[in-house]
C-alpha positions, 0 to 999 in steps of 0.5 A: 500500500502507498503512503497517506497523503495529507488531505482533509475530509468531506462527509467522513471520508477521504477526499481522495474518494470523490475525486475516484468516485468522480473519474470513474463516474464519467469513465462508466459514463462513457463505456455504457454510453458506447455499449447502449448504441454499439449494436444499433449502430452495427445495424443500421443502415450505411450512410450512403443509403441515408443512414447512420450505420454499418448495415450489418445483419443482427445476428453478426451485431450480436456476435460481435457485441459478445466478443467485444463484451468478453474482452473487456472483462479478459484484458483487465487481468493483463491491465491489473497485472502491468500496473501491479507490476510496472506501471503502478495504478495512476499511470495505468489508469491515464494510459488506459483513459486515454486509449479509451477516448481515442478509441470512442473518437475513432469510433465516431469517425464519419464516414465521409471522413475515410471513405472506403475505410470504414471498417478498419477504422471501426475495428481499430476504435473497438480494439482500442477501446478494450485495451484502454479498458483493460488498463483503466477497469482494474485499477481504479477500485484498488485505489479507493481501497488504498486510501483507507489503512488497514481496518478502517471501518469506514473502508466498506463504506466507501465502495458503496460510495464508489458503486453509486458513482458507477451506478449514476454514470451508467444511467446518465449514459443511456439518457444523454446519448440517446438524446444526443443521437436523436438531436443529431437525426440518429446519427450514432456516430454523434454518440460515440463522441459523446462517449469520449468526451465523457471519458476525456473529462474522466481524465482531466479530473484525474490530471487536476486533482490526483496529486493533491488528492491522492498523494503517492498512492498508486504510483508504486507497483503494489505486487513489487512491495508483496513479492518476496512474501508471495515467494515464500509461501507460493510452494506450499500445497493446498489443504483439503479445505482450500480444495473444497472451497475452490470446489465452490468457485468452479461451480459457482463459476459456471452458474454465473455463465448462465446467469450472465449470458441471460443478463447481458442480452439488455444491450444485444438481443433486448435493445435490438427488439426494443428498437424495431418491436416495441412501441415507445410513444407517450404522446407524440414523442417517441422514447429513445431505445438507449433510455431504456438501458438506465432501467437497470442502473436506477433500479439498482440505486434505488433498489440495492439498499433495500434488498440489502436491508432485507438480507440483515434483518432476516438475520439467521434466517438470511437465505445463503450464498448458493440460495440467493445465486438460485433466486437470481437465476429464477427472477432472470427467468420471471424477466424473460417471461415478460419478454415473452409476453411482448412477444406474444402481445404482438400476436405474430404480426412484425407490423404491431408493437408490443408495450414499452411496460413489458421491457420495464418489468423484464429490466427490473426483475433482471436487476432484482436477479442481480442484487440477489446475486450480487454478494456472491461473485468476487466477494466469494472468491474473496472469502473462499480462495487462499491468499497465495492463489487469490490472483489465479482465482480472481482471473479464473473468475473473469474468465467465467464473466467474460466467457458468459459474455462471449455466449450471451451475444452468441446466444442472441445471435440466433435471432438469424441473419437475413430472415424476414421480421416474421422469422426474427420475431420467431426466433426471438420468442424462442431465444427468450423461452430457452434462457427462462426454462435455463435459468430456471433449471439451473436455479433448482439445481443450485437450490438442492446443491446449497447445502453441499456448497456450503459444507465445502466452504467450511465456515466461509459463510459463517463470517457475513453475519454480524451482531451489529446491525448497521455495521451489517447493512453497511458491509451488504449494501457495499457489495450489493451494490456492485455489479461492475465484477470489479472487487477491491484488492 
C-alpha cells in the first residue's frame, strides 16, 4: 500500500474518494454510453443509403457485441497485472483513459471522413477501446481501497460510495446519448463522441486533482512491495479445505455463465427488439431505445439498499450464498417471461408493437436477479480462495464473466441473419423461452446443491453475519451494490 497523503475530509471520508468516485463516474459514463448504441449502430443502415450505420445483419451485431463484451472483462487481468507490476495504478489508469477516448473518437469517425475505410477504422476504435479498458477497469477500485489503512471501518463504506458513482454514470449514459443521437437525426456516430468526451473529462479530473488528492498512492507497483512474501509461501500445497472451497468457485463459476449470458442480452438481443418491436410513444414523442438501458442502473440505486436491508434483518434466517445465486437465476427467468409476453402481445404480426411496460418489468426483475446475486461473485472468491492463489482465482473468475459474455451475444445471435421480421420475431420468442426454462433449471439445481456448497466452504459463510446491525447493512449494501465484477484488492 502507498503512503497517506495529507488531505482533509468531506462527509467522513477521504477526499481522495470523490475525486475516484468522480473519474470513474464519467469513465462508466462513457463505456455504457458506447455499449447502449454499439449494436444499433452495427445495424443500421450505411450512410450512403441515408443512414447512420454499418448495415450489418443482427445476428453478426450480436456476435460481435459478445466478443467485444468478453474482452473487456479478459484484458483487465493483463491491465491489473502491468500496473501491479510496472506501471503502478495512476499511470495505468491515464494510459488506459486515454486509449479509451481515442478509441470512442475513432469510433465516431464519419464516414465521409475515410471513405472506403470504414471498417478498419471501426475495428481499430473497438480494439482500442478494450485495451484502454483493460488498463483503466482494474485499477481504479484498488485505489479507493488504498486510501483507507488497514481496518478502517469506514473502508466498506466507501465502495458503496464508489458503486453509486458507477451506478449514476451508467444511467446518465443511456439518457444523454440517446438524446444526443436523436438531436443529431440518429446519427450514432454523434454518440460515440459523446462517449469520449465523457471519458476525456474522466481524465482531466484525474490530471487536476490526483496529486493533491491522492498523494503517492498508486504510483508504486503494489505486487513489487508483496513479492518476496508471495515467494515464500507460493510452494506450499493446498489443504483439503482450500480444495473444497475452490470446489465452490468452479461451480459457482459456471452458474454465473448462465446467469450472465441471460443478463447481458439488455444491450444485444433486448435493445435490438426494443428498437424495431416495441412501441415507445407517450404522446407524440417517441422514447429513445438507449433510455431504456438506465432501467437497470436506477433500479439498482434505488433498489440495492433495500434488498440489502432485507438480507440483515432476516438475520439467521438470511437465505445463503448458493440460495440467493438460485433466486437470481429464477427472477432472470420471471424477466424473460415478460419478454415473452411482448412477444406474444404482438400476436405474430412484425407490423404491431408490443408495450414499452413489458421491457420495464423484464429490466427490473433482471436487476432484482442481480442484487440477489450480487454478494456472491468476487466477494466469494474473496472469502473462499487462499491468499497465495487469490490472483489465479480472481482471473479464473473473469474468465467465467467474460466467457458468459462471449455466449450471451452468441446466444442472441440466433435471432438469424437475413430472415424476414416474421422469422426474427420467431426466433426471438424462442431465444427468450430457452434462457427462462435455463435459468430456471439451473436455479433448482443450485437450490438442492446449497447445502453441499456450503459444507465445502467450511465456515466461509459463517463470517457475513454480524451482531451489529448497521455495521451489517453497511458491509451488504457495499457489495450489493456492485455489479461492475470489479472487487477491491
Amino acid at each position: 500500500m502507498s503512503s497517506m497523503p495529507p488531505q482533509g475530509t468531506f462527509l467522513g471520508h477521504p477526499k481522495g474518494l470523490f475525486l475516484l468516485f468522480t473519474t470513474e463516474l464519467w469513465e462508466r459514463f462513457s463505456y455504457y454510453a458506447m455499449r447502449a448504441i454499439l449494436v444499433l449502430y452495427l445495424v443500421g443502415q450505411v450512410h450512403t443509403q441515408g443512414g447512420f450505420g454499418m448495415g450489418w445483419t443482427q445476428a453478426d451485431a450480436l456476435k460481435l457485441y459478445g466478443i467485444f463484451t468478453g474482452l473487456v472483462y479478459l484484458t483487465p487481468l493483463i491491465g491489473g497485472w502491468l500496473a501491479d507490476n510496472y506501471l503502478g495504478q495512476r499511470k495505468a489508469i491515464i494510459i488506459g483513459g486515454a486509449m479509451m477516448a481515442a478509441g470512442q473518437f475513432l469510433l465516431g469517425t464519419p464516414h465521409a471522413w475515410i471513405p472506403g475505410m470504414e471498417t478498419e477504422v471501426f475495428y481499430l476504435g473497438l480494439g482500442v477501446l478494450i485495451a484502454g479498458n483493460g488498463m483503466f477497469k482494474p485499477n481504479i477500485s484498488t485505489m479507493v481501497g488504498d486510501l483507507y489503512e488497514e481496518g478502517d471501518h469506514r473502508r466498506d463504506g466507501a465502495f458503496t460510495i464508489f458503486y453509486m458513482g458507477i451506478n449514476v454514470g451508467a444511467f446518465l449514459s443511456g439518457i444523454i446519448v440517446g438524446s444526443v443521437v436523436a438531436a443529431y437525426d440518429g446519427n450514432f456516430q454523434a454518440g460515440f463522441i459523446t462517449a469520449g468526451i465523457g471519458m476525456v473529462a474522466s481524465l482531466v479530473i484525474q490530471f487536476l486533482f490526483a496529486q493533491k488528492y491522492l498523494g503517492d498512492i498508486g504510483t508504486v507497483p503494489a505486487a513489487k512491495l508483496a513479492k518476496q512474501q508471495e515467494t515464500e509461501v507460493r510452494k506450499e500445497p493446498l489443504t483439503p479445505v482450500e480444495r473444497d472451497r475452490i470446489k465452490v468457485i468452479m461451480v459457482m463459476g459456471l452458474f454465473t455463465i448462465i446467469f450472465w449470458a441471460g443478463f447481458e442480452q439488455a444491450g444485444g438481443l433486448m435493445n435490438l427488439f426494443t428498437n424495431d418491436f416495441t412501441d415507445r410513444m407517450i404522446g407524440g414523442w417517441e422514447v429513445p431505445t438507449t433510455w431504456f438501458q438506465s432501467l437497470n442502473a436506477m433500479f439498482i440505486v434505488i433498489f440495492a439498499p433495500v434488498i440489502a436491508s432485507i438480507w440483515v434483518r432476516l438475520g439467521e434466517r438470511e437465505p445463503n450464498s448458493p440460495v440467493k445465486f438460485a433466486m437470481g437465476l429464477v427472477l432472470l427467468a420471471i424477466g424473460f417471461l415478460f419478454m415473452i409476453g411482448a412477444v406474444l402481445e404482438m400476436g405474430g404480426d412484425p407490423t404491431a408493437k408490443s408495450s414499452m411496460w413489458w421491457l420495464v418489468g423484464a429490466y427490473f426483475f433482471h436487476t432484482m436477479g442481480e442484487l440477489c446475486l450480487s454478494p456472491i461473485g468476487l466477494s466469494m472468491v474473496t472469502k473462499l480462495a487462499p491468499l497465495r492463489i487469490a490472483s489465479l482465482m480472481m482471473g479464473a473468475w473473469f474468465l467465467f464473466v467474460a466467457a458468459a459474455n462471449y455466449i450471451g451475444g452468441f446466444v442472441g445471435s440466433f435471432i438469424g441473419h437475413d430472415g424476414t421480421k416474421e422469422e426474427q420475431l420467431a426466433n426471438a420468442m424462442g431465444i427468450f423461452a430457452g434462457i427462462a426454462i435455463t435459468a430456471v433449471v439451473s436455479g433448482a439445481i443450485l437450490y438442492f446443491m446449497a447445502d453441499k456448497l456450503v459444507d465445502w466452504m467450511h465456515g466461509a459463510e459463517d463470517s457475513t453475519h454480524h451482531d451489529d446491525e448497521d455495521k451489517a447493512l453497511e458491509d451488504e449494501i457495499a457489495v450489493t451494490a456492485d455489479h461492475e465484477g470489479v472487487a477491491p484488492r
